[in-house]
DOFI-534253 format. One record per residue: x negated, y negated, z negated of N, C-alpha, C, O, CB in turn; residue in three letters. Coordinates in steps of 0.02 Angstrom, whole numbers, padded with zeros to 5 digits, always signed. Each point is the difference from the previous one (the first is absolute). Glycine has a CB too. Example, Ala and Ser with C-alpha at 12.3 -4.5 7.8 and 13.67 -1.06 7.14 Angstrom:
BEGIN
-00660+00284-00390+00045-00059+00000-00045-00060+00000-00052+00001-00033+00147+00058-00029ALA-00077-00112+00098-00042-00059-00003+00039-00055-00037-00025-00055-00008-00034+00087+00116SER
// end
This chain:
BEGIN
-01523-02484-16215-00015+00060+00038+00042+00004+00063-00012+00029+00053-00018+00028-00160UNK+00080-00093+00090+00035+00019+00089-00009-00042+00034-00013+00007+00060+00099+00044-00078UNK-00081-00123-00020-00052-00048+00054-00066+00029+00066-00014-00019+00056+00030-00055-00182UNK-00049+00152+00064-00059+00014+00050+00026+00027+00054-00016+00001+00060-00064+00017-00137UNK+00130+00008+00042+00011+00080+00039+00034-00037+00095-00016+00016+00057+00075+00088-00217UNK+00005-00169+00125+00030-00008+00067-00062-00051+00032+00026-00025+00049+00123+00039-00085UNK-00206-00035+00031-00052-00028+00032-00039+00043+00029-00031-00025+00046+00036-00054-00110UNK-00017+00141+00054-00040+00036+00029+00059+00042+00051-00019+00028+00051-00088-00028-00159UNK+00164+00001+00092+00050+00038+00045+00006-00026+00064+00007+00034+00051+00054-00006-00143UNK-00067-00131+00090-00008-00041+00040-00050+00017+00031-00002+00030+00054+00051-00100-00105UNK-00099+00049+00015-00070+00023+00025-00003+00067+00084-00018-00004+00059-00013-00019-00229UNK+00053+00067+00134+00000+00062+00024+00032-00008+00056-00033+00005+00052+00026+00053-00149UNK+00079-00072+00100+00039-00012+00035-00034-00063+00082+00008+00004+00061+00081+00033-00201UNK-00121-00078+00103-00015-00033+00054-00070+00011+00034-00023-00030+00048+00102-00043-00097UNK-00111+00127+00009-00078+00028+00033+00047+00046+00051+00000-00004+00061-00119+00013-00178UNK+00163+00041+00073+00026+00053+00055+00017-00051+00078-00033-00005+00052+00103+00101-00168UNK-00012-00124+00099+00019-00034+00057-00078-00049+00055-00001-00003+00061+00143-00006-00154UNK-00175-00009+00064-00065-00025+00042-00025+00065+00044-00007+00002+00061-00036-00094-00160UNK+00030+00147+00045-00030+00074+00050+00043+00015+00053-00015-00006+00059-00032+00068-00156UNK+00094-00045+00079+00058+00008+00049+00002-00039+00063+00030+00027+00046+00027-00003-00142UNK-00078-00070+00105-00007-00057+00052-00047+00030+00063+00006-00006+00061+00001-00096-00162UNK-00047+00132+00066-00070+00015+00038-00013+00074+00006-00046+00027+00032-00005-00135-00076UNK+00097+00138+00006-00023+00083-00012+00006+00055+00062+00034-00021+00047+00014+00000-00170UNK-00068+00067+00129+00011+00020+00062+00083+00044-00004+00032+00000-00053-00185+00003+00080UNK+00168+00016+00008+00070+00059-00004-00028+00045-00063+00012-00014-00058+00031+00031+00210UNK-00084+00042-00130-00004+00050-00060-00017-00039-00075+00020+00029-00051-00066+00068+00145UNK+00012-00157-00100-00016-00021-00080+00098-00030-00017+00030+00007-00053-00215-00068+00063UNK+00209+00033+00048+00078-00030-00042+00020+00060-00033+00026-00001-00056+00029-00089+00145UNK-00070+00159-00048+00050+00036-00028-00047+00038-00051+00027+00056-00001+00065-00050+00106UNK-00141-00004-00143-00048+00003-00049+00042-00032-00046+00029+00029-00046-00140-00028+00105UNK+00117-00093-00041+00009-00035-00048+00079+00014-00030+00006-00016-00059-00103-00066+00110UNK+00164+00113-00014+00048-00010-00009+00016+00093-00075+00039+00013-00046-00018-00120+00212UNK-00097+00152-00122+00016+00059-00047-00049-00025-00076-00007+00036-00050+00027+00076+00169UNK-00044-00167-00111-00045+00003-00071+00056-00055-00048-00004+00005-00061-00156+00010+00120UNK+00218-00073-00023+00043-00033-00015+00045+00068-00039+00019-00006-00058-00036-00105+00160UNK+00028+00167-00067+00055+00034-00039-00037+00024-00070+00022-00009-00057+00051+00053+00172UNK-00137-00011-00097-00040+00019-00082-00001-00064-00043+00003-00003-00061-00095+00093+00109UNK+00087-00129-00012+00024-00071-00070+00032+00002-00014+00001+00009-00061-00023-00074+00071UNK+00088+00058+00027+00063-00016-00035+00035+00055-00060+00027-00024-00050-00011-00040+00168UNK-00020+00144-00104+00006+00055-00019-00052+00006-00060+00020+00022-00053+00027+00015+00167UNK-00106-00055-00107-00040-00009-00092+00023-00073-00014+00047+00017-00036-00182+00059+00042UNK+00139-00137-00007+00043-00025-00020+00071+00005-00030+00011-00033-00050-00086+00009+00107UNK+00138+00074-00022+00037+00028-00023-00002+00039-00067+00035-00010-00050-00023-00004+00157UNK-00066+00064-00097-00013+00044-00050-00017-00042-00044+00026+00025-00050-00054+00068+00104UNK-00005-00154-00076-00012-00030-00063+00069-00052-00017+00004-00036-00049-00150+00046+00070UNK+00166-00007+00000+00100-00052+00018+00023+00058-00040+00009-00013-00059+00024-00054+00212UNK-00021+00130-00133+00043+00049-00042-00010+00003-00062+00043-00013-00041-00036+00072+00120UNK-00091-00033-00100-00028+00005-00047+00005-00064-00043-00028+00004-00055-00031+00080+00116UNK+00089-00144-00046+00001-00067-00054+00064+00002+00001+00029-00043-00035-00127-00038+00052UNK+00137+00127+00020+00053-00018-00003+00036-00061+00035+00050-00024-00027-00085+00086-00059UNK+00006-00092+00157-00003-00073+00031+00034+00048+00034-00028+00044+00032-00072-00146-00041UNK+00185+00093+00003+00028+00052+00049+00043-00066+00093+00029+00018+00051+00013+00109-00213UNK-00060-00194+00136+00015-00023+00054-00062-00024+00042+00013-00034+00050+00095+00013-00105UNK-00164+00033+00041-00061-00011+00014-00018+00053+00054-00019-00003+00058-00005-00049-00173UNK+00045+00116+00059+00002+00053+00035+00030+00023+00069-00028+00026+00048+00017-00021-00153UNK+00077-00022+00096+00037-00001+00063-00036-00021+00061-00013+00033+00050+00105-00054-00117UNK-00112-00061+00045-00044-00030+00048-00029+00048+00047+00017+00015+00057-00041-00099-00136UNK-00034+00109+00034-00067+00039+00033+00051+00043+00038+00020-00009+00058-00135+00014-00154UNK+00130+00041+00056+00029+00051+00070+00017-00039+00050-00037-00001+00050+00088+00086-00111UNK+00025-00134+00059+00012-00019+00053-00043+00001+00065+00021+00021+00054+00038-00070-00134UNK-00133+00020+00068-00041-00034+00023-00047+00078+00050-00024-00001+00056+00032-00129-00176UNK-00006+00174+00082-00024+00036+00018+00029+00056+00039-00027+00043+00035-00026-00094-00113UNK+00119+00039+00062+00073+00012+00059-00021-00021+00051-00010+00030+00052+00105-00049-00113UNK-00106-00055+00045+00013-00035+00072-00043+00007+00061+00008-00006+00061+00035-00070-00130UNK-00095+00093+00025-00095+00015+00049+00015+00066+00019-00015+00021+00056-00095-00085-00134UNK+00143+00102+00028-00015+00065+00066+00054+00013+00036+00014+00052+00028-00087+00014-00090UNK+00107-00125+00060+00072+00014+00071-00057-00025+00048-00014+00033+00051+00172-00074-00097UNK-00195-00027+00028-00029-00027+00063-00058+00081+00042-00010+00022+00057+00010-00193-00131UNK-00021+00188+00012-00035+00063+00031+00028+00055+00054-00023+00020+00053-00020-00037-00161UNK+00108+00035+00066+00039+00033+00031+00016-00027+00076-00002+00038+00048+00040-00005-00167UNK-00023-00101+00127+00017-00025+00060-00029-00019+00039+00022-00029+00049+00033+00016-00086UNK-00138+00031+00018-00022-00031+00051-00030+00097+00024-00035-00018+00047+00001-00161-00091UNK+00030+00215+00044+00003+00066+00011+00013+00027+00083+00048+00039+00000-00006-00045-00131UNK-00063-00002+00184+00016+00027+00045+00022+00063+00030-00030+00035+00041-00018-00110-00056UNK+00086+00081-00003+00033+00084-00011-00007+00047+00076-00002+00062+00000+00114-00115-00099UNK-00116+00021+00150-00009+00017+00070-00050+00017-00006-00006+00061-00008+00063-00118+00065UNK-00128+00009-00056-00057+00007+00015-00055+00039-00049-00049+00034+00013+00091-00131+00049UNK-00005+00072-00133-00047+00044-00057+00014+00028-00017-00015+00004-00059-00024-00040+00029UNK+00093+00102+00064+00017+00092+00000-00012-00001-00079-00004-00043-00044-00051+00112+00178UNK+00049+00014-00129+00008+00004-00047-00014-00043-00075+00044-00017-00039-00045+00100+00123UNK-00074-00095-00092-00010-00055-00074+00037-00040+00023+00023-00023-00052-00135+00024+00003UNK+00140-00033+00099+00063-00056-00045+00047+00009-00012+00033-00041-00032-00056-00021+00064UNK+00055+00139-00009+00066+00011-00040-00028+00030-00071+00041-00003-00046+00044+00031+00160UNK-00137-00005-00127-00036+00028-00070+00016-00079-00056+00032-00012-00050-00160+00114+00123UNK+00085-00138-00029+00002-00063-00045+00085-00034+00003+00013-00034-00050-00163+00005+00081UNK+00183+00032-00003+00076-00017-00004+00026+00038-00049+00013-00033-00050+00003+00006+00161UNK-00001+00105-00116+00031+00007-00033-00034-00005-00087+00036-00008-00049+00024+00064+00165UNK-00149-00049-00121-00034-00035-00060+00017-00079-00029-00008-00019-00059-00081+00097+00109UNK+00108-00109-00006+00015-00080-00020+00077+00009-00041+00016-00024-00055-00087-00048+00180UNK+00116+00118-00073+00061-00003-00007+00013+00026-00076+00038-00027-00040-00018+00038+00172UNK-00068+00064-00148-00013+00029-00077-00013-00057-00057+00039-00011-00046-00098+00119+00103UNK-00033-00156-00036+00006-00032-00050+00051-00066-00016+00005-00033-00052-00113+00089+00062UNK+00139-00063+00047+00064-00052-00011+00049+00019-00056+00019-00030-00050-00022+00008+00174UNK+00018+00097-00091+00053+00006-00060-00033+00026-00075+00039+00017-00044+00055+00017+00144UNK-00168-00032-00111-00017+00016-00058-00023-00082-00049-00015-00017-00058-00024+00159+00121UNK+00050-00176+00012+00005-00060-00054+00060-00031-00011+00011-00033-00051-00113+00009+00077UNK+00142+00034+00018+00085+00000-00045-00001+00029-00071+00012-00035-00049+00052+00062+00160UNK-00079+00030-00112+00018+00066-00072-00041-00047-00055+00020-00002-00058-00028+00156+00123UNK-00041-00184-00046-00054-00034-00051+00043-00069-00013+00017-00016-00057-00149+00069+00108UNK+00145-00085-00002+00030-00050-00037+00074-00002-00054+00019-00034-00049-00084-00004+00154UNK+00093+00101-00059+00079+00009-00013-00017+00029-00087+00024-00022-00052+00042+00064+00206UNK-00111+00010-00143-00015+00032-00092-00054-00013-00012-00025+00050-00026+00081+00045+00015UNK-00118-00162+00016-00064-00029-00027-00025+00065-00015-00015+00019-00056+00041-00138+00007UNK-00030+00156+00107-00055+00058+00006-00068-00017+00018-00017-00009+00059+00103+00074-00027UNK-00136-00070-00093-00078+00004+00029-00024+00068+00046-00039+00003+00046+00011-00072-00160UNK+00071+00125+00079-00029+00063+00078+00027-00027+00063-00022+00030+00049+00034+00093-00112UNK+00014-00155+00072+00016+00004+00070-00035-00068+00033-00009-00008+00060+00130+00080-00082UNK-00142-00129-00043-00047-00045+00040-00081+00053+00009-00051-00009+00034+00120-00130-00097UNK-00056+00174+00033-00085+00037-00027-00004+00052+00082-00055+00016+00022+00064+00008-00214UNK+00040-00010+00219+00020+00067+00042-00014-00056+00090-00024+00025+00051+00155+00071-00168UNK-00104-00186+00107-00006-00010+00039-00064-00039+00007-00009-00029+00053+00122+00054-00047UNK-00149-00028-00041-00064-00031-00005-00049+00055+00029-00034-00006+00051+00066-00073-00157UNK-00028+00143+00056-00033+00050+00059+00011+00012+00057-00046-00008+00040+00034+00047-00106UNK+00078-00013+00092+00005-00015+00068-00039-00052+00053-00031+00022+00048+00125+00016-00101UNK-00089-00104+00040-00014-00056+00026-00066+00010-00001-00028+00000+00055+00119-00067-00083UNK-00130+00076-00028-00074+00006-00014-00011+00046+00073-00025-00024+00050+00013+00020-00209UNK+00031+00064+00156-00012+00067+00044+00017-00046+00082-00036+00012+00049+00091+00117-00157UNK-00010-00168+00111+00017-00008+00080-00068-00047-00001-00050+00010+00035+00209-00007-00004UNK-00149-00060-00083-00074-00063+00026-00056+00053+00004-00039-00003+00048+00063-00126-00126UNK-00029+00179+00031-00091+00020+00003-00001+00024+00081-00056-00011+00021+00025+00070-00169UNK+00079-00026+00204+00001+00031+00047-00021-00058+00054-00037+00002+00049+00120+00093-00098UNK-00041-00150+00018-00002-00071+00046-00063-00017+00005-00032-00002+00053+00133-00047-00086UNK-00128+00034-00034-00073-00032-00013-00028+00025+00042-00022-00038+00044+00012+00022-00147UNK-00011+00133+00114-00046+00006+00016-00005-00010+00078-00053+00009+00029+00044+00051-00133UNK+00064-00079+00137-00004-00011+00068-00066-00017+00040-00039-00047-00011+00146+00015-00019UNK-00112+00081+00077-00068-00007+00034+00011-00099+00033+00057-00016+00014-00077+00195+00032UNK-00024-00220-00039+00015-00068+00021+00002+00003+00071+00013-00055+00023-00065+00001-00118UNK+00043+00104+00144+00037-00001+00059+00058+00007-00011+00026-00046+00032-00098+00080+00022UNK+00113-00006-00081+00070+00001-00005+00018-00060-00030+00047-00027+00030-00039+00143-00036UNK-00034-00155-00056+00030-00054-00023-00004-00064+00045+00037-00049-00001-00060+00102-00106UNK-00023-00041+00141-00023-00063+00048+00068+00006+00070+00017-00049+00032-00190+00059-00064UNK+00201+00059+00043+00025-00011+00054+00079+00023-00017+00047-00004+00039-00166+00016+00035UNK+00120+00005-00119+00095+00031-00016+00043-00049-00027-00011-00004-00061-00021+00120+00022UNK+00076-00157+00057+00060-00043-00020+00018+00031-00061+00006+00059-00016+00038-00093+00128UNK-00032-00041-00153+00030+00043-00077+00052+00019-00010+00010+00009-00060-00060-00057+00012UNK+00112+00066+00098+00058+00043-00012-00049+00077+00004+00045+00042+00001+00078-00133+00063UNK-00151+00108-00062-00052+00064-00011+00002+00025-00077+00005+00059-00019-00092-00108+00115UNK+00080-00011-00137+00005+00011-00055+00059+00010-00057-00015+00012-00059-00074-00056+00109UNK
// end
């Protein structure tokens, strides 16, 4: 079984990286908020088996994607929603500290909705805007 699991992780890993090659600005940053809902339900089943260095992993990982979110944020140009979304990244950062530090599923459960709520706003982007806004926007 883990044979499958780290072949399809490969798998995954190297379809993501092919899209990425070719994707436009707004889909990278699609792909980097649907990377954190992986890693964060992944987590949540790490706690629940009790895979508490597995676990670590995922968060880490999902640390790490929404610093890149956070940083790529143009705080000049995207007024107000990007300080909205700064200090939101900065929240679910530290709610995934509390999750790793005490293997809290509410707080992977708290940042999965969040994330859900920012991508569904992303998704519905009219495609004049996605076609012409740089992804520190996001």
């Amino acid at each position: 079984m883990s044979f499958g699991r780290k072949a399809l992780g490969q798998y995954s890993s190297v379809a993501a990286e092919a899209e990425a090659g070719y994707a436009s600005q707004h889909r990278l940053v699609q792909m980097l908020m649907e990377g954190i809902l992986s890693k964060v339900a992944t987590a949540k089943g790490q706690i629940e088996r009790k895979e508490i260095e597995g676990k670590s992993a995922s968060i880490s990982s999902a640390m790490a994607i929404i610093n890149a979110l956070k940083s790529s944020l143009d705080l000049n140009a995207g007024g107000e929603i990007a300080a909205n979304l700064d200090d939101l990244y900065g929240y679910m950062y530290n709610r995934l500290v509390d999750a790793n530090a005490k293997n809290e599923v509410q707080a992977l459960t708290e940042v999965s909705s969040l994330m859900l709520q920012i991508k569904s706003g992303w998704d519905a982007m009219p495609d004049d805007i996605k076609n012409s806004s740089p992804a520190s926007s996001g």
